[in-house]
N, C-alpha and C positions, 0 to 999 in steps of 0.2 A: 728283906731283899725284894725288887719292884725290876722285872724286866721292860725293857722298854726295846720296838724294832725302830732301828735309825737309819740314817741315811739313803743307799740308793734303791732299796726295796721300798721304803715310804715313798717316794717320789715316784720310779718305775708305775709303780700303782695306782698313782693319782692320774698318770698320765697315759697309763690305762696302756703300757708297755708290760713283755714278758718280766716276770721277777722272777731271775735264777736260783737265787741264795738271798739271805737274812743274816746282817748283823744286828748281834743284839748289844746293847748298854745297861748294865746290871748298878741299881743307886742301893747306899745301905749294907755293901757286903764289903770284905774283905778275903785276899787271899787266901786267909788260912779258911774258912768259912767257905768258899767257892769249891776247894779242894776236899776238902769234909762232905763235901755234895755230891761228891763223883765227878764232876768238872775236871779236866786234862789241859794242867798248865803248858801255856804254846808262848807266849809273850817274852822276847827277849829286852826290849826298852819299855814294855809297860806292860803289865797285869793283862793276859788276854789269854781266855780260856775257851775251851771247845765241851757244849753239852753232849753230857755220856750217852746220850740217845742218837740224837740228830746232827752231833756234831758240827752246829752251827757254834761262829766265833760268838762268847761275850766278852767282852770287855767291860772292867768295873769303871765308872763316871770318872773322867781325872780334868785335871788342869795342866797347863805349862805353863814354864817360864824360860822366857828368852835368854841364854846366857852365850853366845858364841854365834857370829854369821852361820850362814848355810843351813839347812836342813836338818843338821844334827845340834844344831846350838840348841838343845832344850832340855829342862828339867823337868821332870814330869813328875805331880803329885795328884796321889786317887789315897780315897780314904772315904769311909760312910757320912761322912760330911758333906762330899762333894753334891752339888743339885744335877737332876736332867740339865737345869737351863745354864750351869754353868758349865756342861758337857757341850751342847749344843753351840754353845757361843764360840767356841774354839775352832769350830766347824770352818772348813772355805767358803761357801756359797750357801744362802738361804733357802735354797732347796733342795739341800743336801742336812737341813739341820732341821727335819721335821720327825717328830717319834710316832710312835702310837703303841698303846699298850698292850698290854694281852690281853683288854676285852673290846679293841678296835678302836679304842677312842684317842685322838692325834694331840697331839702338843706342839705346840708350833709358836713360840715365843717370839722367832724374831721376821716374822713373814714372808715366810715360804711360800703355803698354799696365794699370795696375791701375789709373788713374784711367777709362780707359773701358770696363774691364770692370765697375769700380763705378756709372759714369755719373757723375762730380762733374769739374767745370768748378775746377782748383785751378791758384793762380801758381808758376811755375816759380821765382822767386827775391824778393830782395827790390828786384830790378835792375825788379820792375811796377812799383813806386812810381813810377820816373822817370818814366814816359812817362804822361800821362794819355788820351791815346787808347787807352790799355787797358783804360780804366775802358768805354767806346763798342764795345771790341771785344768786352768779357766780356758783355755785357747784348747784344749781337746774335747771337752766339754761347749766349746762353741762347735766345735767339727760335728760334734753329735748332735745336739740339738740348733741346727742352722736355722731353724725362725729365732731363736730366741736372739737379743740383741745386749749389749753388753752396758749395767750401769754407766754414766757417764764418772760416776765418783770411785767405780770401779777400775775403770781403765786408767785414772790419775793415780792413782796409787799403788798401781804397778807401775806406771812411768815411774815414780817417786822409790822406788825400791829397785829397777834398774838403774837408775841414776845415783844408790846409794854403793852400788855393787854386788845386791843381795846374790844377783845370776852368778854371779861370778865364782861366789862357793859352792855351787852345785857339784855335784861327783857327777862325770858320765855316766856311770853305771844308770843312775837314776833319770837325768837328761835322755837318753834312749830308753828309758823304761816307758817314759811319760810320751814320747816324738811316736816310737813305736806305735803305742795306743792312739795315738792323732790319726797316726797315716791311714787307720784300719776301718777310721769314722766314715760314715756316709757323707763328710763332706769335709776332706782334707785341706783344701785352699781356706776356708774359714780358721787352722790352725795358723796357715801360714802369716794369714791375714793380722788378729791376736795380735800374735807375736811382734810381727811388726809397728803395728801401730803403737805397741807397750813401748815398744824400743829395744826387745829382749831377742828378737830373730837377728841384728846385728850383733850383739855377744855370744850367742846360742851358735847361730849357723850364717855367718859373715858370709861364706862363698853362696848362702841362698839370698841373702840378701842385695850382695852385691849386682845379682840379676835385675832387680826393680828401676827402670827407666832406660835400662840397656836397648837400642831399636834393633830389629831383623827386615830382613828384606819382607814386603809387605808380599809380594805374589807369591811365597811358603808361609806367609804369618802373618796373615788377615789382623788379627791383634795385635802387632807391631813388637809390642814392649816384653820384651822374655821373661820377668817376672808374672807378668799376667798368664806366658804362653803356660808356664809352671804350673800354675794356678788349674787352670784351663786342663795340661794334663793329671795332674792329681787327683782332678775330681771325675775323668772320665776314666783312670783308674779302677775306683772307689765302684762307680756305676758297670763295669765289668768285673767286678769282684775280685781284682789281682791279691792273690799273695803277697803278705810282706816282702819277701827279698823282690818281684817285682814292682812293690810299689815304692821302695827305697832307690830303685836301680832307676824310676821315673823322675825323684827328687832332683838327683843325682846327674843326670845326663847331659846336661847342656851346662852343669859349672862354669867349665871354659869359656865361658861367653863372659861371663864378669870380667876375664880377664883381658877384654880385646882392647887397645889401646881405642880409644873415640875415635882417634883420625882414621879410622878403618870403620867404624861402623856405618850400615849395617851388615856390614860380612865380616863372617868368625872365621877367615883360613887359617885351618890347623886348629878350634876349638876341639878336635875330639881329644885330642891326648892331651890336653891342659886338664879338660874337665876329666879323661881316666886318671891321673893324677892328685889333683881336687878331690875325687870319690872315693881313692883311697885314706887321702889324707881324712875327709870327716869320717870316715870307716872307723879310721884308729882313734882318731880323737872321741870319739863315742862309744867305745869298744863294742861294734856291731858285729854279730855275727857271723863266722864269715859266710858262709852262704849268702848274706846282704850284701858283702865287702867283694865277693869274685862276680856274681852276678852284674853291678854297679857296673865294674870296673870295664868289663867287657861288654856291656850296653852301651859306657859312654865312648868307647874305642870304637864300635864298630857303628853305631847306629845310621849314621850318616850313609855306610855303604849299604847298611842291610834295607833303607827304604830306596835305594838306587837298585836292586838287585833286577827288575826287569829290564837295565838297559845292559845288563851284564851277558854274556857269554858262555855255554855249559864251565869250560875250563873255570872261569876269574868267580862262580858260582861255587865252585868245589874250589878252593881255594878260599872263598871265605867261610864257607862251611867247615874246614879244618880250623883257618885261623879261630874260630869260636873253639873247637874242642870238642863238637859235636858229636863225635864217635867217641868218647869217653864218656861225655857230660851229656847226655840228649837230651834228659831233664831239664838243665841248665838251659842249654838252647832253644827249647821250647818257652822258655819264660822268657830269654830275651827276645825272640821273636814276636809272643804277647807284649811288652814292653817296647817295642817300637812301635808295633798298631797302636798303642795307646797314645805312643809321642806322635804320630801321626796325623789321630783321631781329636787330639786335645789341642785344636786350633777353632779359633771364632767362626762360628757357620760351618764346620766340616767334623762334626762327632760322629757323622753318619756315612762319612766315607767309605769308599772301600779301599783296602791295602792287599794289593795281588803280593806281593813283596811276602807274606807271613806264607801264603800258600803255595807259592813259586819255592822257597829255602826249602818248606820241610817234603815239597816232591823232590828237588835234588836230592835232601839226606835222605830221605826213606830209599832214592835210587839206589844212593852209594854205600847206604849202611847194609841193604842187600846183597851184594856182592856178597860171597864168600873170602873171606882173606888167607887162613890156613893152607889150601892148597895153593894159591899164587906164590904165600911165603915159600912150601915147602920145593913147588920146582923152580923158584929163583934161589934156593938153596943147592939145588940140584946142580944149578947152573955156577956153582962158583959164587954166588952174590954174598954181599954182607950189607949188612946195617941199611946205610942209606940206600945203596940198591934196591934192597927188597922194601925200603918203604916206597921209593920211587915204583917200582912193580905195582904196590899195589893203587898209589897213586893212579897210576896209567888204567890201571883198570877201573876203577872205581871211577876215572874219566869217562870212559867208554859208556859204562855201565849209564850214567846221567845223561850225554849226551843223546842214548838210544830215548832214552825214557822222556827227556823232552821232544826229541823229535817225533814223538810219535803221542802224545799230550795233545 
């Protein structure tokens, strides 16, 4: 039995990045053998065990065969025949398919260590085509490592695999598995970008693609074209460190723009509730989270008023600090109001702006979440009130309360 470390710990290393974890590829053994070892079978579609010590994954050397579209069309055979280089060749990308053994010495058959000395993100075989979650993994893997630049024989063969329909059998579960990890990259518009040029950002996510050539008024959008403005916010995102459910709610927010007839462009009247709409719908079709899916929704509903909020009025302020849910959700509200600065901030020449608008909403809520409510309900109880009364009660107060607190700001 010959352990060998593979994948993104060999690489990690070379490139002189933190290494988390270590998967290993074990050549020469078999399951019953592995199990004999003390080794804790974990593998449900292939042989893949966790050492009794360090509980690091091995996996014994295998091969596939392609028999059925999608992701799961494969038949997998591992056996003490199988070689390291015919483990490797299976592999996505040539710098994901370099080993080294347990006395440090690398193996690197199909040239990895020259693809990241080059920087080029290139497929180890023509064994990519099978699997179309490689098309998910090359375009996050560009998010990540954004010098690197993408074969050109590379990118024709994902074209050639969306044009075969490989995307098309993908399961959502997985699709969000793989977007998720994009969004979370130090350089999210390099997924989107991928994607697109594959051809696979129109199967994948039609209403984000539909954005690319769409024009905006240029005195809000210096960059004109909303698919760029996208771009632009994703990646000042990423550079403020957003949480996923706010960096999905940035995806997500201007959808409705795709859908403005031309003869209207460049103004989107009434894009917010197209694109709240739009954000549900890829919500469900992705089965995202919901904490993704209410966040979105309510980003792309409101956003528009929440960067308007310093021309607003204590009243039409509490009022949309209710309409968000802010007194239930504060949480929630606090991200979408990070997620507007960032829609804001993610314009050509204006990352550096400032946004009174994040700072103005959470002095009115801190105002109004202040108030006490219990005693207002109890002597509007007092008083005969019911239901809407006493929310109206506390409405009025909780007016009050904002108004003192600005006027005197």
């Amino acid at each position: 039995m010959r352990r060998y470390i593979v994948g993104g710990a060999v690489r990690d290393a070379l490139l002189g990045r933190p290494v988390n974890d270590q998967d290993w590829v074990v050549v020469g053994s078999t399951p019953e053998a592995m199990t004999a070892a003390g080794y804790l079978p974990v593998g449900k579609d292939f042989p893949v065990f966790l050492h009794p010590q360090t509980h690091e994954e091995h996996a014994l050397a295998r091969t596939e065969r392609k028999t059925a579209p999608g992701y799961r069309g494969f038949v997998v055979h591992a056996d003490p025949g199988v070689t390291l280089e015919d483990d490797l060749r299976r592999r996505d990308l040539t710098i994901n398919a370099i080993a080294k053994d347990e006395h440090g010495a690398l193996i690197d058959p199909y040239g990895g260590q020259r693809d990241l000395e080059a920087r080029v993100l290139r497929h180890v075989s023509e064994a990519f085509a099978e699997d179309p979650v490689r098309i998910l993994r090359l375009a996050r893997f560009a998010a990540r490592f954004h010098d690197f630049t993408i074969a050109p024989e590379t990118m024709a063969l994902v074209r050639q695999m969306v044009e075969a329909g490989e995307v098309d059998a993908l399961v959502p579960e997985r699709v969000w598995q793989e977007i998720a990890i994009g969004l979370m990259e130090p350089r999210p518009s390099r997924m989107l970008q991928v994607l697109r040029e594959g051809g696979a950002l129109a199967r994948l996510l039609p209403e984000v693609d539909r954005l690319y050539g769409v024009p905006q008024p240029e005195q809000h959008h210096p960059e004109v074209d909303t698919g760029h403005h996208l771009e632009l916010v994703m990646d000042q995102a990423a550079s403020m460190e957003a949480a996923l459910p706010v960096r999905f709610a940035c995806l997500c927010h201007d959808l409705g723009k795709g859908t403005t007839p031309p003869e209207q462009w460049p103004r989107h009247i009434g894009h917010e509730g197209r694109s709240e709409q739009l954000a549900r719908d890829v919500a469900a079709r992705l089965k995202a989270p919901t904490e993704c899916t209410e966040l979105a929704a309510l980003v792309a509903r409101e956003h528009t008023n929440i960067h308007r909020a310093t021309e607003c009025g204590p009243a039409a302020l509490l009022r949309l600090v209710e309409r968000c849910d802010a007194f239930r959700r504060p949480e929630r509200f606090a991200q979408a109001l990070l997620a507007c600065e960032i829609d804001a901030r993610g314009r050509l020449g204006l990352q550096d702006r400032d946004y009174p608008s994040r700072a103005l909403l959470t002095r009115v809520f801190e105002a109004a979440a202040g108030m006490p409510t219990a005693p207002i309900a109890q002597a509007a109880l007092a008083r005969g009130a019911q239901g809407d009364e006493i929310a109206q009660a506390i409405h009025q107060a909780r007016a009050r309360a904002v108004a003192e607190a600005l006027a005197t700001a």
